[in-house]
C-alpha positions as CSV (number, residue, x, y, z in Angstrom):
1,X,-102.0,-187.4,-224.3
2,X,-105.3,-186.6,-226.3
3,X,-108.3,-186.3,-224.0
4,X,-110.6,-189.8,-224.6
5,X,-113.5,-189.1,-227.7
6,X,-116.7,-188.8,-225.0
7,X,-119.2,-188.4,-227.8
8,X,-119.8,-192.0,-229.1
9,X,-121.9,-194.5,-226.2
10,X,-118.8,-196.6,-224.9
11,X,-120.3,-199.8,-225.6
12,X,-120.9,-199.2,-229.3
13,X,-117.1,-197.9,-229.6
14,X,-115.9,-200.7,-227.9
15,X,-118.3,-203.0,-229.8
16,X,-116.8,-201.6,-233.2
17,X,-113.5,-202.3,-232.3
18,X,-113.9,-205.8,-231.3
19,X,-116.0,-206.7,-234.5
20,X,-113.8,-205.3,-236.9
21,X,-110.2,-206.7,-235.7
22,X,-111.6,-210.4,-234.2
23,X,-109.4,-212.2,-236.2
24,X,-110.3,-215.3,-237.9
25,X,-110.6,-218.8,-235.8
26,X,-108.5,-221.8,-236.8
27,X,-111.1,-223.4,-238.9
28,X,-108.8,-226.0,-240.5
29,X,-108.7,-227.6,-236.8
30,X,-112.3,-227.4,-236.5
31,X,-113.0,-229.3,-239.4
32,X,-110.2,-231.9,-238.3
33,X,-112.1,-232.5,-234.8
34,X,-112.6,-236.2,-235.7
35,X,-109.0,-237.1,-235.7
36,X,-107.8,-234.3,-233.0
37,X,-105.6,-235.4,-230.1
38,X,-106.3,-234.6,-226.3
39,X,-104.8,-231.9,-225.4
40,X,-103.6,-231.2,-221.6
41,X,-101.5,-227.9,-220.5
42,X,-100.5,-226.0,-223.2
43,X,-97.7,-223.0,-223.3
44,X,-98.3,-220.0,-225.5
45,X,-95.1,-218.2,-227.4
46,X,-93.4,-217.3,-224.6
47,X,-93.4,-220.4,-222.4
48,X,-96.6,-219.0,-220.4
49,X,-99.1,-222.1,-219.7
50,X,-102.7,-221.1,-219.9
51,X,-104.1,-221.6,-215.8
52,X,-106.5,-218.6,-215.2
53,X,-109.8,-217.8,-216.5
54,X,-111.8,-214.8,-215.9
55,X,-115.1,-215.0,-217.0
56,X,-116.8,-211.2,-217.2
57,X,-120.6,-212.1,-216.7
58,X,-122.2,-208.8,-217.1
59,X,-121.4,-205.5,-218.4
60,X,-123.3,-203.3,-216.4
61,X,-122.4,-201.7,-212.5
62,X,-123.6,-199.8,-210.0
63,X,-120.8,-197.7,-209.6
64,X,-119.1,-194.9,-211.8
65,X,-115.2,-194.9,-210.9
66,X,-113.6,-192.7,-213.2
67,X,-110.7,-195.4,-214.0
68,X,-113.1,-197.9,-215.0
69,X,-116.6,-196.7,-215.7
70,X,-116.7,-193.3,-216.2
71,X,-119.9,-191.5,-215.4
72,X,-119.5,-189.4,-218.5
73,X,-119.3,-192.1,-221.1
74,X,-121.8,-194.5,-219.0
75,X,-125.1,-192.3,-218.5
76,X,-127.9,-193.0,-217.4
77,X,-129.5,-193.5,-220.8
78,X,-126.2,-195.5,-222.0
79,X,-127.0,-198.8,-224.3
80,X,-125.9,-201.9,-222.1
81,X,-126.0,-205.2,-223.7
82,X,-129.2,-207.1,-223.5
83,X,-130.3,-210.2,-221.5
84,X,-130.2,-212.1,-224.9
85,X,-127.4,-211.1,-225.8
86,X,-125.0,-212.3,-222.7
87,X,-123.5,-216.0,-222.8
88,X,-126.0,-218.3,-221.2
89,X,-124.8,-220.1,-217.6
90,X,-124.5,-223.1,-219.5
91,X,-122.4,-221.5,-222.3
92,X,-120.2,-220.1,-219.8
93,X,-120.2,-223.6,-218.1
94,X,-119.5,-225.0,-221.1
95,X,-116.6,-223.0,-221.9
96,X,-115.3,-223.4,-218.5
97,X,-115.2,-226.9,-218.7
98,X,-113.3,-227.0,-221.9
99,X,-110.6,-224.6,-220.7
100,X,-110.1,-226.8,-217.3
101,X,-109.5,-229.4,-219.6
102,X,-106.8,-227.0,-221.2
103,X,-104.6,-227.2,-217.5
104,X,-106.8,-224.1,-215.9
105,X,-107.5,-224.3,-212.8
106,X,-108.6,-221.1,-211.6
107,X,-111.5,-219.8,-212.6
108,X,-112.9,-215.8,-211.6
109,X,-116.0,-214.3,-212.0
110,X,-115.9,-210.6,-213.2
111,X,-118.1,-207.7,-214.3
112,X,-118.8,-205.0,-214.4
113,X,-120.6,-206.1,-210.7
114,X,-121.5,-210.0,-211.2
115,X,-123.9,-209.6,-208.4
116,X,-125.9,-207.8,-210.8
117,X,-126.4,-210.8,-212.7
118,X,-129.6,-212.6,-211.5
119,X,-129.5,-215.7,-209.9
120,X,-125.5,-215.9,-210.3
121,X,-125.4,-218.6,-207.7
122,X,-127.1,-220.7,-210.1
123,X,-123.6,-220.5,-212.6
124,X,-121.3,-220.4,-209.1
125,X,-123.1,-224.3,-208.4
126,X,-122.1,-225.3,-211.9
127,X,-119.0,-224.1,-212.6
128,X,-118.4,-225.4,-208.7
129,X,-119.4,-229.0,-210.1
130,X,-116.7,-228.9,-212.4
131,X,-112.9,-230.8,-212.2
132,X,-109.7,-229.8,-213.1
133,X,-107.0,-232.0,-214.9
134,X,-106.2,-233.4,-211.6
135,X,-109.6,-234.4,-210.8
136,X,-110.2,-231.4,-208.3
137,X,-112.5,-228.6,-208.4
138,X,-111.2,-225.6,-209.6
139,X,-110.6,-222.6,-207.6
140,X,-113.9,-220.1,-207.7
141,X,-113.6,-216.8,-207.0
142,X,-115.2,-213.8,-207.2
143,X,-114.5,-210.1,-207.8
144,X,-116.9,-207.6,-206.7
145,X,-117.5,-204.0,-205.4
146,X,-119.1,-205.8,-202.5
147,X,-122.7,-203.2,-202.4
148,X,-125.2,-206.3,-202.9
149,X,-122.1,-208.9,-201.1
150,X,-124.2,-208.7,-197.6
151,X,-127.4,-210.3,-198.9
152,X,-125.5,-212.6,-200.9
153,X,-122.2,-214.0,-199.5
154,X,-123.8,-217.2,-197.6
155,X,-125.7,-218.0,-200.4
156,X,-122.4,-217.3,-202.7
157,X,-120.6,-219.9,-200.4
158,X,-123.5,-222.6,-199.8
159,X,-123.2,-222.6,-204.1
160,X,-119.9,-223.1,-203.9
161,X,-117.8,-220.2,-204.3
162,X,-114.4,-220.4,-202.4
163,X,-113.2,-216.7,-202.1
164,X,-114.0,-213.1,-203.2
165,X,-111.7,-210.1,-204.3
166,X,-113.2,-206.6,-202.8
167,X,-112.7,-203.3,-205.0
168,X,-112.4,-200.6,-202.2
169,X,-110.2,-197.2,-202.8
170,X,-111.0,-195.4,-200.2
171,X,-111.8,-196.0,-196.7
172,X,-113.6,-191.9,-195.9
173,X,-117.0,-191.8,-196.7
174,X,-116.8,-188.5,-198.7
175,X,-113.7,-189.5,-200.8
176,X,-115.3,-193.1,-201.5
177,X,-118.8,-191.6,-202.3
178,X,-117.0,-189.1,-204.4
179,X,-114.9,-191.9,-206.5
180,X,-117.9,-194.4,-206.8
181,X,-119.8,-191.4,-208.2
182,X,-122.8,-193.1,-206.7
183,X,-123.6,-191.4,-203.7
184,X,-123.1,-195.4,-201.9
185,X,-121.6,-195.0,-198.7
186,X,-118.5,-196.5,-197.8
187,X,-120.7,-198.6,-194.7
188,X,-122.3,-200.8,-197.2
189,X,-118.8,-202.2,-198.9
190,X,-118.1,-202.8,-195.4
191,X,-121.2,-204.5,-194.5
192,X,-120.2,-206.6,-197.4
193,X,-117.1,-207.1,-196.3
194,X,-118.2,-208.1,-193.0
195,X,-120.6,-210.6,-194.8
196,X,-117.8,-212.1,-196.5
197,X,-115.9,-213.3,-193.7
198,X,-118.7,-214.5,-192.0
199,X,-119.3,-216.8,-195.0
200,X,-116.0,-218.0,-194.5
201,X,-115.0,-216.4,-198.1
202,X,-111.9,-216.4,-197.3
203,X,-108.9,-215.3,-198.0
204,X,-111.2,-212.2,-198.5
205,X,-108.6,-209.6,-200.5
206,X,-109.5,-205.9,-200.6
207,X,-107.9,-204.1,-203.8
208,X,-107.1,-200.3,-203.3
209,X,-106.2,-198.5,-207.0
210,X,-104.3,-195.6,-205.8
211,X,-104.2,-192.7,-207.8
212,X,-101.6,-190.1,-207.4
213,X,-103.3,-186.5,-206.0
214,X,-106.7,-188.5,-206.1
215,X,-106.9,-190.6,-203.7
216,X,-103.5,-192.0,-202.2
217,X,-103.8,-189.4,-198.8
218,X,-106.5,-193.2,-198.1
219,X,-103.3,-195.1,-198.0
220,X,-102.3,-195.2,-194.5
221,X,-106.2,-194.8,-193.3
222,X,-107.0,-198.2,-195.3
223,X,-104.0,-199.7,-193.5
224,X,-104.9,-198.8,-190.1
225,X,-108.9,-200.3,-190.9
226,X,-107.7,-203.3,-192.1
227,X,-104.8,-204.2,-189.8
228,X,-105.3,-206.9,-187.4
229,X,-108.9,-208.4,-189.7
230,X,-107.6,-210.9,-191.5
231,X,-107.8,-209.5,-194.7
232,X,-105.2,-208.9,-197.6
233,X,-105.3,-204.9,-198.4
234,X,-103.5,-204.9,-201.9
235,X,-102.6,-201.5,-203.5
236,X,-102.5,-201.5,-207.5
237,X,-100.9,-199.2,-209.3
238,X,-103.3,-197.1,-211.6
239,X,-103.5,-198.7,-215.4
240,X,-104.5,-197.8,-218.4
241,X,-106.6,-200.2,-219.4
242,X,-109.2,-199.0,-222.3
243,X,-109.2,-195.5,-223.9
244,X,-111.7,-193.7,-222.2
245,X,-110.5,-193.1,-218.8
246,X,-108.0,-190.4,-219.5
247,X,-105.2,-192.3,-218.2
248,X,-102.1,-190.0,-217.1
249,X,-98.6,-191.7,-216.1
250,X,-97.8,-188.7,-213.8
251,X,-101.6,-189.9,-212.0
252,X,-99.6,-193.8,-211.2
253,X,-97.9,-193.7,-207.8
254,X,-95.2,-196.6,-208.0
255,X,-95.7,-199.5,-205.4
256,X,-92.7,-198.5,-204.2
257,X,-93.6,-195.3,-202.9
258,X,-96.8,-197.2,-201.6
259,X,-94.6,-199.3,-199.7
260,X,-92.3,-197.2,-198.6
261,X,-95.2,-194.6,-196.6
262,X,-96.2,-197.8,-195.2
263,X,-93.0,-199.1,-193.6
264,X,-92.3,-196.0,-192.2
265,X,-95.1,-196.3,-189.8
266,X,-95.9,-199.9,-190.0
267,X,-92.5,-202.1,-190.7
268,X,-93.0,-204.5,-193.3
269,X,-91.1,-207.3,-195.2
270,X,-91.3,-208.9,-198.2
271,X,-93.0,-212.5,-198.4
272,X,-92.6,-215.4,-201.0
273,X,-94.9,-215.5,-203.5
274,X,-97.2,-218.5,-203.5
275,X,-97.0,-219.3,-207.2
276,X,-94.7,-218.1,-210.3
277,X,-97.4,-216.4,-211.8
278,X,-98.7,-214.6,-208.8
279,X,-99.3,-210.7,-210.1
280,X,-99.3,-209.5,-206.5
281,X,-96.0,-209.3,-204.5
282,X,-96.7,-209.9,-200.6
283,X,-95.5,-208.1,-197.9
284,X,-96.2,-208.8,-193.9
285,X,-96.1,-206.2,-190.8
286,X,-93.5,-206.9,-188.3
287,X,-96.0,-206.7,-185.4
288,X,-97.7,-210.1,-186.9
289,X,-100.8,-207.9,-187.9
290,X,-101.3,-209.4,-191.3
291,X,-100.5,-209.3,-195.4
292,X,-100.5,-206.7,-197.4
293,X,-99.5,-206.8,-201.3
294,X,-98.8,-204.4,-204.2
295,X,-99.7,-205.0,-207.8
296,X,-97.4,-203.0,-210.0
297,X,-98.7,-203.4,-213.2
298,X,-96.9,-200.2,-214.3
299,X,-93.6,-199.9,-212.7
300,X,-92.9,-203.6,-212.7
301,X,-94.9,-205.4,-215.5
302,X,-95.4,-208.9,-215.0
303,X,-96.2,-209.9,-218.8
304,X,-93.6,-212.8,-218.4
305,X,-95.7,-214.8,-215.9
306,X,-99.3,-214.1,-217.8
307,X,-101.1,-217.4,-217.5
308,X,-104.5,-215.6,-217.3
309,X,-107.5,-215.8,-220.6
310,X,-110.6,-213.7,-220.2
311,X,-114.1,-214.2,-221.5
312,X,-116.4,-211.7,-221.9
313,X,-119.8,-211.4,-221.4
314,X,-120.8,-212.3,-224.7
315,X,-118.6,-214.8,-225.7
316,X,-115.5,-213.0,-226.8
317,X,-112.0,-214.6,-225.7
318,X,-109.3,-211.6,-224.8
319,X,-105.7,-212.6,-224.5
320,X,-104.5,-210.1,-222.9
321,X,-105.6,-207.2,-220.0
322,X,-105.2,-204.6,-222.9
323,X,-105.9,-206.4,-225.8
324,X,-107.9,-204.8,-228.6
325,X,-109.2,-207.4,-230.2
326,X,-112.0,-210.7,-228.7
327,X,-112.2,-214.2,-230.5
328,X,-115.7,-215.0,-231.2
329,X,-116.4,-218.0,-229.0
330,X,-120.1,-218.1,-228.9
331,X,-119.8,-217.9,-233.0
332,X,-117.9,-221.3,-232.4
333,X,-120.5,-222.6,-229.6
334,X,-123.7,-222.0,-231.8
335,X,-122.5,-224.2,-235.5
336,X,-122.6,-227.0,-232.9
337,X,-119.0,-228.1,-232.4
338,X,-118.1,-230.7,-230.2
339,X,-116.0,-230.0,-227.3
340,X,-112.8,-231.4,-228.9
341,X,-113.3,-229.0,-231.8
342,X,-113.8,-226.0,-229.6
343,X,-111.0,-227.2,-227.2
344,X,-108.9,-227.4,-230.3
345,X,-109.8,-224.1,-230.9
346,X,-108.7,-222.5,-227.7
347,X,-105.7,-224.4,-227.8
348,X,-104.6,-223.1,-230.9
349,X,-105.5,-219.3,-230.2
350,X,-103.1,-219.5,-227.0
351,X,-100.3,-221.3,-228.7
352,X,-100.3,-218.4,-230.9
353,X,-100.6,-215.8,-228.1
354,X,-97.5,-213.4,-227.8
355,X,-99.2,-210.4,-225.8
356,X,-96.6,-208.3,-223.5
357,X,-98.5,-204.8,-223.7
358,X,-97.1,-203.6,-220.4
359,X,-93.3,-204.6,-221.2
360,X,-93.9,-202.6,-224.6
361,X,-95.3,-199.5,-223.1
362,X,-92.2,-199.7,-220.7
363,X,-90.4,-199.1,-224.1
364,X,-92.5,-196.3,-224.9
365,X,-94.6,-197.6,-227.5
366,X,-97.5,-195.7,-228.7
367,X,-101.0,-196.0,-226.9
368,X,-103.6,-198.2,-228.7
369,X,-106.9,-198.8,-228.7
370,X,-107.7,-201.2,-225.9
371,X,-111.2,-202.6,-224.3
372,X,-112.7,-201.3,-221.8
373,X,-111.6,-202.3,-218.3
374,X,-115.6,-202.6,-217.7
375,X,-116.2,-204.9,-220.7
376,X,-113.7,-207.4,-220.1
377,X,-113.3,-207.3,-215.8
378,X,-109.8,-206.7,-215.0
């Protein structure tokens, strides 16, 4: 495999690439808005209803892990997108609204690291306000790298926020200081952590990407932290999501291997999942001293049971994890369209979705260009 092109800033290749292949919006339904129908769950090609939506609010982070945001494509001097340039809250509430009205009914806030966005809280309360097709809130929950989660997981869950996801690979102070590239010691994730379950964020889930040689000698260290606390550790196999991170299949440990270390000194067995489209499959201890899951995103791809959209920080709609390729959105929300026209729109992008990257790479296609894992949140 090629090494990744370092020399051009990471947002502007990116940037490029989404500009040139957005592919044209289904205009002829926009201009038929009068007369549209209302439109409930919808299935794309392959039978997938549309149920998650992860909403990337910011594409900037205080960390530099070399699978996501590497520290020699990010520098210090690199171009970030603007304040004026990000969806407003009320865009993304907007947008929100429409796609609960679409048969979502999960909805995740991603970054880079959301709690870089100022006065997120203020978007947690109004997407919180908001009611699925059953006439229940949807499900809010957050992913973070937990560093800012101590000052603000109370006032996360007075706003309304139901649950956060924890991005932790290594539990050893030098290996995590070494992979977050930072210098931010491993104690302040955990006073995050900490935070979080005295917010009552919970089920708060911990996700370990293990990398072969890199960091999986944190596998059995991370178990014996987080046994007995309460919390889901999950253990995801090492993607290749974007082009810059020098992504290497002999660098993926499968989930079986993961599982298998584990077992041997802590029994396990395998749980039911708790929905079809769950990515994660679960596993308990024997002793009763909690869940643990693997994501294997690699070995076993899950493209099948996709029912997750994701919105990026400036308005572009991806389809797919590794997609190469955004739908303008925001274009859509400033020429004034109604919500049935915009809903229409949506509608019409996933009915025509037919995206099964990692079941094609199984089959040894050819590597693409794909957004950034940092761009578009995972």
């Amino acid at each position: 495999m090629n090494a990744p092109d370092l020399t051009t800033p990471h947002h502007e290749t990116t940037q490029q690439l989404v500009d040139a292949r957005t592919p044209a919006l289904p205009i002829e339904l926009i201009r038929a808005d009068a007369m549209l129908p209302v439109l409930e769950t919808i299935e794309d090609t392959r039978h997938r209803p549309l149920q998650d939506l992860r909403i990337s609010v910011t594409d900037r982070c205080n960390f530099r892990c070399s699978y996501c945001m590497p520290k020699e494509v990010f520098s210090r001097d690199h171009p970030f997108l603007r304040h004026d340039q990000l969806l407003s809250f009320e865009e993304i509430n907007r947008i929100a609204r429409v796609f609960l009205k679409l048969g979502v009914t999960k909805l995740r806030i991603t970054g880079g690291e959301p709690l870089l966005r100022k006065h997120l809280e203020n978007l947690i309360e109004q997407l919180a306000s908001l009611c699925t097709l059953s006439g229940q809130a949807p499900e809010l929950t957050l992913t973070t790298n937990a560093s800012l989660l101590a000052q603000k997981a109370k006032i996360l869950k007075a706003a309304g926020l139901d649950r956060v996801t924890i991005s932790l690979d290594a539990i050893d102070d030098a290996i995590f200081q070494r992979l977050n590239n930072m210098s931010v010691p491993v104690a302040t994730v955990l006073k995050g952590i900490d935070a979080a379950l005295a917010a009552d964020l919970n089920p708060v889930k911990i996700n370990m990407v293990v990398r072969k040689g890199i960091n999986d000698g944190q596998i059995i260290p991370m178990v014996e932290h987080f046994r007995h606390s309460g919390i889901v550790l999950r253990f995801i196999e090492y993607m290749d999501v974007g082009t810059t991170n020098g992504w290497r299949m002999d660098e993926v440990l499968p989930s079986s291997e993961v599982i298998r270390r584990i077992h041997a000194l802590y029994p396990v067995h395998p749980l039911e999942p708790h929905t079809a489209a769950e990515t994660a499959q679960r596993w308990a201890y024997d002793d009763d001293a909690g869940e643990i899951g693997v994501i294997s995103s690699v070995t076993q791809a899950f493209c099948h049971s996709c029912s997750r959209a994701r919105l990026s920080m400036e308005g572009r709609l991806f389809l797919c994890l590794f997609a190469g390729a955004g739908y303008d959105l925001r274009a859509l929300l400033r020429q004034n369209l109604d919500d049935a026209a915009l809903q229409a729109s949506i509608a019409h992008l996933w009915q025509q979705r037919d995206d099964h990257y990692s079941e094609l790479r199984g089959q040894g296609m050819q590597p693409l260009r794909r957004v950034e894992m940092s761009y578009i949140g995972g």
